[in-house]
C-alpha positions as CSV (number, residue, x, y, z in Angstrom):
1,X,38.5,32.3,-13.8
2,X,38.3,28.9,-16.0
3,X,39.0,27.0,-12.7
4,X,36.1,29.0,-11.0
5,X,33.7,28.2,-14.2
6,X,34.0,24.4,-13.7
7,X,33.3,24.2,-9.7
8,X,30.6,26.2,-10.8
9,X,28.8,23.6,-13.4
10,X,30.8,20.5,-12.2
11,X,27.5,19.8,-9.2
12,X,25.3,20.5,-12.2
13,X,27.0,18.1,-14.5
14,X,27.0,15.4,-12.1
15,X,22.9,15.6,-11.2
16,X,22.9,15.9,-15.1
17,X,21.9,12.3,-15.6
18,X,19.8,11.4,-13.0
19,X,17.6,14.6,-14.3
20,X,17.7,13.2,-17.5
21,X,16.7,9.6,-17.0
22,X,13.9,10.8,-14.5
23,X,12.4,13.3,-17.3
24,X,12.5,10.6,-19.5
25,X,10.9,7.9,-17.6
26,X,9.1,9.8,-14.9
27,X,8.2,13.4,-15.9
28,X,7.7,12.9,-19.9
29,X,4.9,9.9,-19.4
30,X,3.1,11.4,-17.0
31,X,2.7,14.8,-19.1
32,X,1.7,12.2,-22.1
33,X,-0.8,10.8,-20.7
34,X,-2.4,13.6,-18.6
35,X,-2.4,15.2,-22.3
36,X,-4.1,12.4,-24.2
37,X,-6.6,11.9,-21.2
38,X,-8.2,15.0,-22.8
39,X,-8.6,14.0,-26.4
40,X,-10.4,11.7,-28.2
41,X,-9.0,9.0,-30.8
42,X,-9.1,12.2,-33.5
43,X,-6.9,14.2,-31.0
44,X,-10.3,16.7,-30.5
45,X,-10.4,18.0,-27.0
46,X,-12.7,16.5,-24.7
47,X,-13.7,15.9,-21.3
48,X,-15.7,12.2,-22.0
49,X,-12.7,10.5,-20.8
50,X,-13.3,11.9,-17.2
51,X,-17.4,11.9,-17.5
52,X,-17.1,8.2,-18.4
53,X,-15.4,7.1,-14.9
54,X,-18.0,8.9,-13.4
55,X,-21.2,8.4,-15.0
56,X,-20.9,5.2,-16.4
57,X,-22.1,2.1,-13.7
58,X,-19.5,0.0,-14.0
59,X,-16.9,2.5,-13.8
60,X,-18.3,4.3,-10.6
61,X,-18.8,1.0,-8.9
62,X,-15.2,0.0,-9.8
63,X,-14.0,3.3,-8.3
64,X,-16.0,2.5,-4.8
65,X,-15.2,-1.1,-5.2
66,X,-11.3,-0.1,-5.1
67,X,-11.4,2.6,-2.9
68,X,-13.2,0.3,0.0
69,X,-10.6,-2.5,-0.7
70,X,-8.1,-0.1,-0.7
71,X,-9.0,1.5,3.0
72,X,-10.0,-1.9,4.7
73,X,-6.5,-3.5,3.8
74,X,-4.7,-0.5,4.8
75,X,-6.8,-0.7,8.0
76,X,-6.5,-4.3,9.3
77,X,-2.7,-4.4,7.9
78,X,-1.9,-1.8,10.1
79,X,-3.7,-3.4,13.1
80,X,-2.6,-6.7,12.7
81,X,0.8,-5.2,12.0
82,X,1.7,-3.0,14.7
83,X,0.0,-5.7,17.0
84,X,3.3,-7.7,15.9
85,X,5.6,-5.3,16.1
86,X,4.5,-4.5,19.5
87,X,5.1,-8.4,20.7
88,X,8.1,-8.6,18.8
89,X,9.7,-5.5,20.5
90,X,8.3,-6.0,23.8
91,X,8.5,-9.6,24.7
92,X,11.6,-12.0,25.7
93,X,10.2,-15.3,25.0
94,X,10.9,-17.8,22.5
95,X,8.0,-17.7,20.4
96,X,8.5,-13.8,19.9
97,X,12.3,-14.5,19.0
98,X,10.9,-17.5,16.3
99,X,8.7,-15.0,14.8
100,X,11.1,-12.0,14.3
101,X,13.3,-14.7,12.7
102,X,10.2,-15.9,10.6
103,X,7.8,-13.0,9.7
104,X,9.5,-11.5,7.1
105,X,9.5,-14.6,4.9
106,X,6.8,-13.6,2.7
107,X,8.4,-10.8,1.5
108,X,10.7,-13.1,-0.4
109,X,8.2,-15.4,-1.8
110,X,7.5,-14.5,-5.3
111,X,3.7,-12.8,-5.5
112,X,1.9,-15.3,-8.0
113,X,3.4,-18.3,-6.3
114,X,2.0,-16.8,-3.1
115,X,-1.8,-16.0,-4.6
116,X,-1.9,-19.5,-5.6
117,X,-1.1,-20.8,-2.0
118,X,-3.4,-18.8,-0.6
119,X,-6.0,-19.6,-3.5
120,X,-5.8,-23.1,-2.4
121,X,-6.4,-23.1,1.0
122,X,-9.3,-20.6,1.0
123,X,-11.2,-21.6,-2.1
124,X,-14.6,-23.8,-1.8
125,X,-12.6,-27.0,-3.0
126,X,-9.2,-25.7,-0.6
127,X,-7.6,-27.3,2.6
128,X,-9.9,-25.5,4.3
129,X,-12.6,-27.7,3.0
130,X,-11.2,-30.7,2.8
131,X,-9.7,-30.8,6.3
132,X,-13.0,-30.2,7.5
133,X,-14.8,-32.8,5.4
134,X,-12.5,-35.3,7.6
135,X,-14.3,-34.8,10.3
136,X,-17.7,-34.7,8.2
137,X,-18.4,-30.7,7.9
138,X,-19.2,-29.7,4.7
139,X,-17.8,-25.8,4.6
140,X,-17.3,-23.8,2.0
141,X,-15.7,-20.3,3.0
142,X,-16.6,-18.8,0.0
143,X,-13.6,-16.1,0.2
144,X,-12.9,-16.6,-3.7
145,X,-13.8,-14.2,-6.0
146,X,-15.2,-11.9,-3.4
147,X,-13.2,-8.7,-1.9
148,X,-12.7,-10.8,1.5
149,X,-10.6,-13.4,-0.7
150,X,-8.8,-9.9,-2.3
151,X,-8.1,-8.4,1.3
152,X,-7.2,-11.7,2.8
153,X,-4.2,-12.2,0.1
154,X,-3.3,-8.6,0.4
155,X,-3.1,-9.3,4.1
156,X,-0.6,-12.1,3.8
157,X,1.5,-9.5,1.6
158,X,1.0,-6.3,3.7
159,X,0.9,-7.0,7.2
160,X,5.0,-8.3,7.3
161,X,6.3,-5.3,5.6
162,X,4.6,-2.8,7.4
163,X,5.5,-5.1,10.9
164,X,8.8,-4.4,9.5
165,X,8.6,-0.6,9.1
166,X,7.1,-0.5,12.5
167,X,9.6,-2.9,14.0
168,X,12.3,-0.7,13.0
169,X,10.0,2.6,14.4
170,X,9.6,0.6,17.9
171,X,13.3,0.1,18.4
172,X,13.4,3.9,19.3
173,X,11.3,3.1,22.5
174,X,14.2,2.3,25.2
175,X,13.2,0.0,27.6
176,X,14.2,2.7,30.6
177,X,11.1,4.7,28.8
178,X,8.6,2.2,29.6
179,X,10.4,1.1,33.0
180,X,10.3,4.7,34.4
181,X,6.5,5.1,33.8
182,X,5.8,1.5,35.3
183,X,7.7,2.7,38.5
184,X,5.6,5.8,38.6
185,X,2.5,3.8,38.2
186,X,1.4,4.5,34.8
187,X,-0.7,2.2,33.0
188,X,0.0,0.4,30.1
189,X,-2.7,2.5,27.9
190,X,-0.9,5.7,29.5
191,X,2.6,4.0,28.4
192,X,1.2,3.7,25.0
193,X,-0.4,6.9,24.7
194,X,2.2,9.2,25.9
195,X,5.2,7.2,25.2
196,X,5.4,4.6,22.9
197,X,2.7,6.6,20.1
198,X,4.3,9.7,19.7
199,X,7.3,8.3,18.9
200,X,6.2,6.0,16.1
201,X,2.8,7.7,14.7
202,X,4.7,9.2,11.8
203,X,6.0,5.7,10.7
204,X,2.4,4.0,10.9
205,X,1.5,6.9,8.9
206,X,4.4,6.2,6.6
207,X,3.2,2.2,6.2
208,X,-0.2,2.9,5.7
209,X,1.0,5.5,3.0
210,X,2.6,2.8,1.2
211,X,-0.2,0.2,1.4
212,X,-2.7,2.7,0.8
213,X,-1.0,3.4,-2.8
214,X,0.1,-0.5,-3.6
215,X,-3.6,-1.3,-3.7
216,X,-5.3,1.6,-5.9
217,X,-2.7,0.3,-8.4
218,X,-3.4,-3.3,-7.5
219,X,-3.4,-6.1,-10.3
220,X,-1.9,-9.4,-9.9
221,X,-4.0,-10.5,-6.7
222,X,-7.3,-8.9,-8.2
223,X,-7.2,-10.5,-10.8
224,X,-6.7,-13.5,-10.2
225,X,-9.0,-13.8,-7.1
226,X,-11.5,-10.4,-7.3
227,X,-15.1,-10.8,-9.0
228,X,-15.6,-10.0,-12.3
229,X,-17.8,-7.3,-12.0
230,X,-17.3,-4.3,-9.9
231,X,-13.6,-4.7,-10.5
232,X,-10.7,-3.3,-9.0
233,X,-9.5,-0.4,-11.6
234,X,-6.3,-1.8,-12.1
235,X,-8.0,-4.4,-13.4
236,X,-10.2,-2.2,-15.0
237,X,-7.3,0.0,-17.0
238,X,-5.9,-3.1,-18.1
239,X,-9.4,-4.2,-19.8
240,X,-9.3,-0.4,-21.4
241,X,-5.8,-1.0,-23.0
242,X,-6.0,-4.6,-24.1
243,X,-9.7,-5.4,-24.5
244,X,-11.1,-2.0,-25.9
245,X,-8.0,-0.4,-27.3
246,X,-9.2,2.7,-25.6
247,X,-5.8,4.3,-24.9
248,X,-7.5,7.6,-24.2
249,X,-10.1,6.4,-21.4
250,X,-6.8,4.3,-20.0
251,X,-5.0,7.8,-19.6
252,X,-8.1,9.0,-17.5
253,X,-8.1,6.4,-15.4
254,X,-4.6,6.3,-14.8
255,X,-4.4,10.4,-14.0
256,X,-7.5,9.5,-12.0
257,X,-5.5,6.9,-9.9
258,X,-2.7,8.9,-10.0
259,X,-4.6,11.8,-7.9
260,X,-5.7,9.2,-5.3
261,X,-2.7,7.9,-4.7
262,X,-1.6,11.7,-4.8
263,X,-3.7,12.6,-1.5
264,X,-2.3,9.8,0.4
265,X,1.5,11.0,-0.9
266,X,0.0,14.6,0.6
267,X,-0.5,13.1,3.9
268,X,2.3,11.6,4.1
269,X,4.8,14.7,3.2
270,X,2.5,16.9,6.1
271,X,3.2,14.5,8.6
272,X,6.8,14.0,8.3
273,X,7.6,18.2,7.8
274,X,5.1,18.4,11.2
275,X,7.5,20.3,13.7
276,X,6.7,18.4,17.1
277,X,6.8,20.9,20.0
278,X,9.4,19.1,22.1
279,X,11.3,20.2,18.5
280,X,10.5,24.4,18.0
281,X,12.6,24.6,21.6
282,X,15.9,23.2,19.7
C-alpha cells in the first residue's frame, strides 16, 4: 500500500519545483501588478491608471506609435525573411551556400554593439554620408531618431532569426515535391501556393508571433535611436518607473502590453491546434 502511495506523489514531487519557481517568478508578478494597476499610491481603487493610457495625448500616440512599429517590422521581417529562406533552400550556387554560412551572424553580435553600427552608418554624419560627400553629394538620410531608423535596426535583428525559423520550416519541402509539379507543368506561383505554403504557413505564423511580441516590449533600440516624443511604450514604462516614480501607471501599462502581446500569443496557439484536413482522415 506504502509502495503504491509513493508512485502515486513521486510525478508530483518531481514537477514540484519547476511549479514552484514558475509561481514565484512568473505567476506571482503578474498577479502583483495586475493588482496594483488598479490602485492609486493610497492603495484606493481606481480605474485612472487605465483612463490615463487612453485619454492622455502622449500616451495614446505612444500606443499607435508602437503598435505601427510593431506591425511594419513584423511585416517586412517576414518578407525579407522568407525571401531568404526561399533562395537559401532552393538554389545550388555559391553565393546561396556563403549566405547560409553567413546570415546567422547577427544573432551572435551583442544588441548595443550592433545599434551603434548601424547608428553610424545611417545617421546624417554616417558612412552613408560621407561616402557620398566623396563624390560631392551632400545626403543626409535622416533615418535617426525617426521610426524608419527604429524599423531599420529592428530589421538587421529580425529578419536572420526568423530566415532561421523558416529555413528550418522549408527543409520539409523535398525536392521530388517541387520536381513532380514542374513535370506536370505547374507554375512556380502554383508550386508555391499548393505545395511549398501549406507546409510552412504555421511557422511564418510562428516568427511573426515572436517578432510581433519582441517589439511591443521593445527598449534598447528605441531608445537609443526612436524620437523623443510619440515614444515607443517600453520606453514609455521605463519613464513611468524611473522618471515619475509612478509604479501604479507602470503596472497599467505593462498589463496593457501584456494583453497585446496576449492576442498575438492567441493567434499563435489557434494556428498550431488547427487540424489540417489531409490530418481528420488519420
Amino acid at each position: 500500500m506504502k509502495q503504491k502511495g509513493k508512485k502515486i506523489w513521486t510525478p508530483y514531487a518531481m514537477v514540484f519545483p519547476a511549479f514552484a519557481v514558475m509561481m514565484l517568478v512568473v505567476v506571482l508578478p503578474i498577479i502583483n501588478t495586475i493588482l496594483q494597476s488598479f490602485k492609486t499610491a493610497d492603495g484606493t481603487f481606481t480605474m485612472a491608471n487605465y483612463q490615463y493610457f487612453f485619454t492622455s495625448k502622449e500616451a495614446f500616440q505612444s500606443l499607435i506609435f508602437t503598435a505601427i512599429e510593431a506591425f511594419s517590422t513584423m511585416i517586412l521581417a517576414i518578407i525579407f525573411s522568407f525571401l531568404l529562406a526561399l533562395y537559401l533552400r532552393f538554389s545550388k550556387s555559391k553565393i546561396s551556400k556563403l549566405i547560409g554560412r553567413l546570415y546567422l551572424l547577427p544573432r551572435f553580435i551583442p544588441g548595443i554593439v550592433a545599434v551603434y553600427a548601424v547608428m553610424n552608418i545611417i545617421k546624417d554624419a554616417g558612412f552613408i554620408n560621407r561616402f557620398l560627400q566623396l563624390f560631392g553629394i551632400m545626403y543626409k538620410p535622416g533615418l535617426l531618431y525617426d521610426m524608419k531608423g527604429i524599423i531599420l535596426c529592428n530589421l538587421w535583428f529580425n529578419i536572420p532569426f526568423s530566415a532561421m525559423l523558416l529555413s528550418a520550416a522549408l527543409s520539409a519541402v523535398a525536392d521530388s515535391y517541387v520536381e513532380s509539379a514542374r513535370d506536370a507543368g505547374c507554375s512556380y506561383w502554383k508550386i508555391f501556393q499548393k505545395i511549398i505554403w501549406p507546409l510552412v504557413y504555421k511557422d511564418v505564423i510562428v516568427a511573426a508571433t515572436f517578432i510581433l511580441m519582441g517589439q511591443i516590449g521593445a527598449f534598447t533600440i528605441p531608445y537609443l535611436t526612436g524620437p523623443n516624443n510619440p515614444k515607443m511604450l517600453g520606453i514609455l514604462l521605463y519613464q513611468q518607473v524611473n522618471t515619475y516614480l509612478d509604479y501604479q501607471k507602470a503596472a497599467a501599462l505593462s498589463v496593457l502590453m501584456f494583453l497585446l502581446c496576449l492576442g498575438g500569443a492567441v493567434v499563435y496557439i489557434k494556428s498550431n491546434m488547427k487540424e489540417e484536413v489531409w490530418e481528420k482522415g488519420r
